[in-house]
N, C-alpha and C positions, 0 to 999 in steps of 0.2 A: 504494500500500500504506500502510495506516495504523498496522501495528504491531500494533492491536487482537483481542485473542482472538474468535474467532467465539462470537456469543451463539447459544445452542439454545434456538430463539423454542418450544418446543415443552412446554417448561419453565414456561412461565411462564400463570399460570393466568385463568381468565376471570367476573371478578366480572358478574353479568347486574344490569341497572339498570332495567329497565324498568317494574317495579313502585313506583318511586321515579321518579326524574328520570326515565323516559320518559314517565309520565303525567303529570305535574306540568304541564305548560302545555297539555293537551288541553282541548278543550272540551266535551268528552263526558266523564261519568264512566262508571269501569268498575264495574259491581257486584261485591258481595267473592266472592261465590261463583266468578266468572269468573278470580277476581285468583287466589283459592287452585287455580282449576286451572290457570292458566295457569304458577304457581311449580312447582307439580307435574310440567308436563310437561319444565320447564326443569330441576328436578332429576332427575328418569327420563334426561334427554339424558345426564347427565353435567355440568354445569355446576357448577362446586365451590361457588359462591359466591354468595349474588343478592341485592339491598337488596329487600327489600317495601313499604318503606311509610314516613312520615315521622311525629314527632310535633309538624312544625309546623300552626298554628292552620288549623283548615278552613276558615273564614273569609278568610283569607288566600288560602290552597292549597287549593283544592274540591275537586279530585281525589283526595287524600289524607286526603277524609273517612271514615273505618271500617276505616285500618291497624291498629289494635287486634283487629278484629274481622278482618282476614286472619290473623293474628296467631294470636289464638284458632280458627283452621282447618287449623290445622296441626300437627301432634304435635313432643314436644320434640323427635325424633332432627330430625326436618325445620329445624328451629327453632336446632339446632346450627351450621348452614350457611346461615341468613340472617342479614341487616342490617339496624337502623334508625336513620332518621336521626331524629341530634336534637342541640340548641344550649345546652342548661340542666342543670344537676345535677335539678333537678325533671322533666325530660323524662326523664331518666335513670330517674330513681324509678317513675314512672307505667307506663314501657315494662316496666320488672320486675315492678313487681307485675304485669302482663299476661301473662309468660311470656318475653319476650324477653331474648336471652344474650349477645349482640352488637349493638353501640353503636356510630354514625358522628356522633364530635361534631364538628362543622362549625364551622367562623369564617370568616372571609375573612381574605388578610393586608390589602385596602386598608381602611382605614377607612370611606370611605363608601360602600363595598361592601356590610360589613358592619351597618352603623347602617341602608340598606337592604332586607336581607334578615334581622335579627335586632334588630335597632335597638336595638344597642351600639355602642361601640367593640370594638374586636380585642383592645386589653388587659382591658374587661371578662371577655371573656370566653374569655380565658388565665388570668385569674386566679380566673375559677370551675371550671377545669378541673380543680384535685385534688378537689374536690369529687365532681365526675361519673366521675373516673375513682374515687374510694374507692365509691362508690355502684353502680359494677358489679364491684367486685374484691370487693364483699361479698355477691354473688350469686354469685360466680365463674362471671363474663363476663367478655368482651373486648370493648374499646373502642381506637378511633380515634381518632387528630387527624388530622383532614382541613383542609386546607387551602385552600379554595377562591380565587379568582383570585389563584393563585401567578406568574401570567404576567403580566397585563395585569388592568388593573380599568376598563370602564363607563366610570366616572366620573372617574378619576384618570390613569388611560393604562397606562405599562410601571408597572410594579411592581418595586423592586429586591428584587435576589437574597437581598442581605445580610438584606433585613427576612425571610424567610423560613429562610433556614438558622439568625439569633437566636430566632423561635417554635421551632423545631423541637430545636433546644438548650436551651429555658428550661427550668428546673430544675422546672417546674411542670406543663412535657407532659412529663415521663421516663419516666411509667408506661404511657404510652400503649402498646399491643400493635405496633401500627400508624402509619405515618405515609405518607397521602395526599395527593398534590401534585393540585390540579387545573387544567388549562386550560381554566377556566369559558366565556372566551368562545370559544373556540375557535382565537385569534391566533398560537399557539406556533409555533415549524419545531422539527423535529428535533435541530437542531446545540442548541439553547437548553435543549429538554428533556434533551438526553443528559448537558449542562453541569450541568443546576440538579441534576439527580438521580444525576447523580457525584461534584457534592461537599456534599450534605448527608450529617451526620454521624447514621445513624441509629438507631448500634450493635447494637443485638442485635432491634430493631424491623423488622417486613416494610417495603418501600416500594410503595406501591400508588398507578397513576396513575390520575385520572379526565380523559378528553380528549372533547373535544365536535369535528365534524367541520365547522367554518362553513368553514372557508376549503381544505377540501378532505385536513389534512394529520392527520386523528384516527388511520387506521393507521401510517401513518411514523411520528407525534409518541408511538405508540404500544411500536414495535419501538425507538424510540431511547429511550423510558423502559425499557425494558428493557435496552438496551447499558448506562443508566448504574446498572440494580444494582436495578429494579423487578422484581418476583416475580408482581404480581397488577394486572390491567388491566380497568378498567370500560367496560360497552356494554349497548346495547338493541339490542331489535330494529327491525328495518327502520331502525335511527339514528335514534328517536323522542325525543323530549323537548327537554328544556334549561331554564335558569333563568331562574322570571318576575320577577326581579326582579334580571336583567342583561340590559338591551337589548343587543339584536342578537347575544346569544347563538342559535343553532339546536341543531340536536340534536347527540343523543351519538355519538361510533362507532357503526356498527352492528356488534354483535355476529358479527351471522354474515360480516363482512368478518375481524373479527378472528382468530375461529377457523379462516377460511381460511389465513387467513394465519402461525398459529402453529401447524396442525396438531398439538392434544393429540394424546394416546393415543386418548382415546375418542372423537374425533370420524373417521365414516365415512359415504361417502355417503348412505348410509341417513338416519345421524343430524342429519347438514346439511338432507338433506330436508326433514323432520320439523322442525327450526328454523325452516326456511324460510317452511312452511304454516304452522306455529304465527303468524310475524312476518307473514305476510298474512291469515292470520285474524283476527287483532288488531287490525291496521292497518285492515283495511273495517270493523270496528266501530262504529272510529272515525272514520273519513271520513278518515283520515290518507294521505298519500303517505309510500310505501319512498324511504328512502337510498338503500338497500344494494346497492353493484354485485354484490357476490356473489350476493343475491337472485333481481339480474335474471339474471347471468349462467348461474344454476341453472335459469332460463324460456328460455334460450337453444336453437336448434334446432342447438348441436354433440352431436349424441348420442353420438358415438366417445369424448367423456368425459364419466367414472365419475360425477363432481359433479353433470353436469347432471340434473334431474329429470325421470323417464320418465314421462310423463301425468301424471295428478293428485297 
């Protein structure tokens, strides 16, 4: 017995990423038309939350050429309930004038994470951050401090705690709406995340985990962001994605493992179905292989359960 009050994983809500970090290291790109149905079906499921699209350079990130123009495929009410990512008080701006209301500013806590993937330092770009956060509080959006390899950095190895619970307190990310911890490569256990995100102090701020599934532990690492006081949990489908410019990162949670596993309100067999084909429709696309044991186990021949999927 631990003492610990039981968390109601049920509670806690399910950000969709695969418009974002699931395509991001594919090597197919998706055309926007597909992108905007595919956010559409994921909002019809019930999904509160879903990043669409990035404003880092296409150049860089191919896949994430013509987020603007999913962007502009979507009506505002739609548009209330997505995410874009972006690193710059000018990313900020560009994303607004386009229509976008919600903001995921990104840094890394290791330095040469960041230098990178954004090719700063961390304090740069903490210290452009009341910038990008006045720049959505004058559209009246919300905006994110995400924290990308809050665990482990690529380059540098563990990552200490301390340096992330001082970003998360600097007087300079306060206005953030949000505060996102992520386990970019995927290295975290449970005991680490339940630790790091019970004791950041994030006052009156949501705590939102991004976990990626390399080493096997993206649900657990996920139910334990939630034991330590996280509200909202990011996934793709079939577990697609991950960061190209964190080796040996793989992909993200699969979503539909997640929602098995937290059972909202609105998810029902039906609806998991319906997730399912979406993330294998998706998937042959793009010549990608499913993560997702919930996927498989939805293709499973135990028919006496409700989950599994009756023919096609």
């Amino acid at each position: 017995m631990t003492g610990r009050s039981p968390t109601d994983y049920s509670r806690v809500d399910l950000r969709d990423v695969t418009l974002r970090d699931g395509l991001q290291l594919t090597g197919k790109a998706l055309d926007v038309p597909t992108r905007v149905a595919l956010a559409r079906t994921l909002l019809a499921a019930g999904v509160p939350e879903l990043e669409i699209g990035s404003m880092a350079r296409p150049d860089l990130v191919p896949p994430m050429a013509g987020s603007l123009e999913v962007v502009a495929g979507l009506t505002p009410e739609e548009l209330e309930r997505c995410w874009i990512w972006v690193a710059t008080p000018r990313h900020v701006a560009a994303a607004a004038a386009a229509g976008v209301r919600n903001f995921q500013y990104c840094l890394s806590v290791s330095d040469a994470h960041n230098r990178a993937n954004i090719g700063r330092t961390a304090e740069d770009s903490v210290a452009a951050m009341p910038e990008a956060i006045a720049a959505a509080k004058e559209i009246g959006g919300r905006i994110q401090l995400c924290l990308a390899t809050a665990f482990t950095c690529p380059f540098d190895g563990p990552v200490d705690p301390d340096r992330v619970r001082a970003i998360v307190a600097d007087p300079r990310t306060a206005d953030a709406d949000d505060v996102v911890l992520a386990d970019t490569l995927g290295q975290a256990h449970p005991d680490q995340v339940r630790d790091l995100f019970a004791s950041v102090a994030a006052r009156d701020r949501r705590l939102v985990f991004h976990g990626h599934d390399t080493w096997g532990m993206g649900v657990a690492n996920s139910l334990a962001a939630a034991d330590g006081g996280a509200v909202l949990v990011d996934g793709a489908l079939g577990g697609l994605g991950g960061c190209p410019f964190a080796p040996g990162a793989s992909g993200n949670t699969a979503s539909e493992d997640l929602l098995f596993a937290t059972r909202p309100d609105y998810l029902t067999p039906a609806v998991l179905a319906d997730l399912v084909r979406a993330g294998e429709n998706l998937l042959g696309e793009l010549g990608e292989a499913s993560r997702s044991r919930t996927a498989q186990g939805a293709r499973s021949k135990a028919d006496a359960f409700a989950w599994v999927i009756d023919g096609q």
